[in-house]
C-alpha positions in Angstrom: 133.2 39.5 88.6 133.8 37.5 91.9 131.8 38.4 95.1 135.3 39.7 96.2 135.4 42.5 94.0 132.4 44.2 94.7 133.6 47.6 96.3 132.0 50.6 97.5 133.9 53.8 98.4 133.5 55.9 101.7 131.9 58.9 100.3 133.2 62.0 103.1 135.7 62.5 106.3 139.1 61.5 106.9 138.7 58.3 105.7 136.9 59.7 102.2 137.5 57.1 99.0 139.0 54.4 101.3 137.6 51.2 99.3 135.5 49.2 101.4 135.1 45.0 99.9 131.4 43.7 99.9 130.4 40.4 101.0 128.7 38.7 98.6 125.3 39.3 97.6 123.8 36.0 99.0 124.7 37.2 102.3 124.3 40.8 102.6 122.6 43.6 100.9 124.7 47.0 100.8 122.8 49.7 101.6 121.8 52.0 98.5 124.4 55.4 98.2 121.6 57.2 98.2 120.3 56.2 101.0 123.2 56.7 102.7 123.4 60.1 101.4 120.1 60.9 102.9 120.9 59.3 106.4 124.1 61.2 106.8 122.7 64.5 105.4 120.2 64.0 108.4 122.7 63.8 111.2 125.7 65.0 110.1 126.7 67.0 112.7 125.2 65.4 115.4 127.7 62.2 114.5 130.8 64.2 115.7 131.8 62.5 118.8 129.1 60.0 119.1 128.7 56.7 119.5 127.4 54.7 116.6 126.1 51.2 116.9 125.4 49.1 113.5 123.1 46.1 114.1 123.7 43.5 111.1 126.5 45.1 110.1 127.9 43.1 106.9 130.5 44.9 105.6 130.2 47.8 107.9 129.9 50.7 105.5 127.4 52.4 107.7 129.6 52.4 110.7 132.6 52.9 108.6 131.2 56.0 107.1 129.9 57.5 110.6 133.7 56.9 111.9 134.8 58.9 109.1 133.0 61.4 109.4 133.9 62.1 113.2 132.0 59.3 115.2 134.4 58.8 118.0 133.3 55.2 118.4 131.7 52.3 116.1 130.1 49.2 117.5 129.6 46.5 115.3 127.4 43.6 115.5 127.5 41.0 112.4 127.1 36.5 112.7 127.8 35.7 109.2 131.0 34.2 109.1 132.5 35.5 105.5 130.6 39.3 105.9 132.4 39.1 109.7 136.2 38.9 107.9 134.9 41.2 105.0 133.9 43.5 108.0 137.7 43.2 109.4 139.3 43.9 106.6 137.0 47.0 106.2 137.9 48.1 109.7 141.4 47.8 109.2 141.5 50.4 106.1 140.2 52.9 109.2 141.4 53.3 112.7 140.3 50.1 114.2 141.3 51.3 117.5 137.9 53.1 117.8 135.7 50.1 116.4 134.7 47.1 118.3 133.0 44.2 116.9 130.6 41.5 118.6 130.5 38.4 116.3 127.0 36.5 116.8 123.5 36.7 116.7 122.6 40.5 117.4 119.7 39.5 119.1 121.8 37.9 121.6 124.9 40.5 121.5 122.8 43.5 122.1 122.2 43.0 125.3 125.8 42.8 125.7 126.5 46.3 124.0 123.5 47.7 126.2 125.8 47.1 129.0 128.4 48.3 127.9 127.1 51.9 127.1 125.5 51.7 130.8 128.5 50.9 132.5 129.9 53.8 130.4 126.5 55.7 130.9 127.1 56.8 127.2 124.1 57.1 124.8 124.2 55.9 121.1 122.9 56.1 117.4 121.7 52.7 116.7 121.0 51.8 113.3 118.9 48.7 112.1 119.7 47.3 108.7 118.2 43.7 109.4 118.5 41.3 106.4 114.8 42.0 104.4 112.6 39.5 105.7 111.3 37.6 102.2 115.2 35.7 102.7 114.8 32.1 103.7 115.1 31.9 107.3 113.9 35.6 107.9 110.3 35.7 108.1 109.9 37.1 111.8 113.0 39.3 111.6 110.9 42.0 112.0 108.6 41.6 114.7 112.1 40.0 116.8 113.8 43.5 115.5 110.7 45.8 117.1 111.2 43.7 120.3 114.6 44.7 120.2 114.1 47.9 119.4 111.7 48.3 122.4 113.9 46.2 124.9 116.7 49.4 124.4 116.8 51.6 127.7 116.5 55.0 126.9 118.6 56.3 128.5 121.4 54.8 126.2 119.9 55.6 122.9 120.1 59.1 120.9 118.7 57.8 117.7 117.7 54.6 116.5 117.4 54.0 113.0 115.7 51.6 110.9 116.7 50.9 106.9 113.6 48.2 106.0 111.6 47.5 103.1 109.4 49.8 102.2 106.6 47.7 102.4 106.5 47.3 106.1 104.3 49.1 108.8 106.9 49.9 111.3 104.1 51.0 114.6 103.9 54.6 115.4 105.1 53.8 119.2 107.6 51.4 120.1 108.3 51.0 124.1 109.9 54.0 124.9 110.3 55.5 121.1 108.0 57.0 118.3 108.6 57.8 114.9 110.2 61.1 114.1 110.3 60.8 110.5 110.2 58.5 107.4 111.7 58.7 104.1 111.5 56.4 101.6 114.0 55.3 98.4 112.1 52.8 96.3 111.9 49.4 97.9 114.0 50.7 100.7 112.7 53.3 103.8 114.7 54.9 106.4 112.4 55.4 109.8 113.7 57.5 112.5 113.0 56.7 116.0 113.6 58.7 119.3 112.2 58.8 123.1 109.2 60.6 123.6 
């Protein structure tokens, strides 16, 4: 099977079992279905109308799914040159009149997106799905991620969301934002962040 025909369906909205392609695996990791399940379970309604921001985006699944299921906006933010026309394609099964996408390094994009929502003085879901950091390359993805994470003004975040391994000690306080809630799926955990 090439990379090309690895597939993964949106699971609910108006978009529901629209085929999404997957970059290949050397490049990106899709995140689990059932972590999905749980993240969308969690904020379901609070999605409707919002503005959803996926950092490391790949093939934009998240995103993809949150548009779907009544986000009335999707930011994505994705450098990798093959997931970035995977991403593309993706968007254009959707309405890609209500996504945007910021090709680069997120680390340098997001202040870029920041803003964007200022200017707007709009307030987003932001979720985190960096590339695990035992990948070549990767080791300090994390500690530049918390940076990031604690760089965001709160006054444009709702939510911020962080799929890591599960291994990780993600701190209790980061800038502005503490942990609401983990959950963990395996080798995979889903922390929830918010202002204080």
């Amino acid at each position: 099977m090439k990379s090309s025909d690895i597939t993964k369906k949106i699971v609910s909205g108006k978009f529901k079992n629209k085929i999404l392609k997957l970059p290949s695996k050397t490049t990106t990791r899709s995140s689990k279905a059932i972590v999905l399940e749980s993240f969308f379970n969690t904020i379901q309604f609070e999605i409707i109308d919002a503005i959803f921001v996926e950092l490391f985006s790949g093939s934009g699944s998240i995103g993809l799914e949150a548009l779907s299921r009544g986000a009335k906006k999707v930011i994505f933010m994705e450098k990798d040159h093959e997931a970035l026309k995977v991403l593309k394609e993706n968007i254009a099964q959707t309405d890609p009149t209500l996504c945007e996408v910021y090709k680069g390094d997120t680390f340098t994009n997001i202040a870029a997106v920041v803003k964007a929502l200022q200017k707007r003085g709009e307030k987003a879901y932001f979720y985190i799905d960096p590339p695990f950091n035992i990948r070549e390359g990767m080791e300090d993805i994390y500690d530049k991620t918390i940076s990031l994470i604690a760089s965001l003004p709160k006054e444009c975040v709702r939510l911020i969301i962080i799929e890591h391994v599960s291994g990780l000690e993600i701190p209790a306080t980061i800038g502005s934002y503490n942990i609401k809630k983990s959950k963990k799926f395996g080798n995979t955990t889903l922390t929830y962040l918010e202002c204080e």
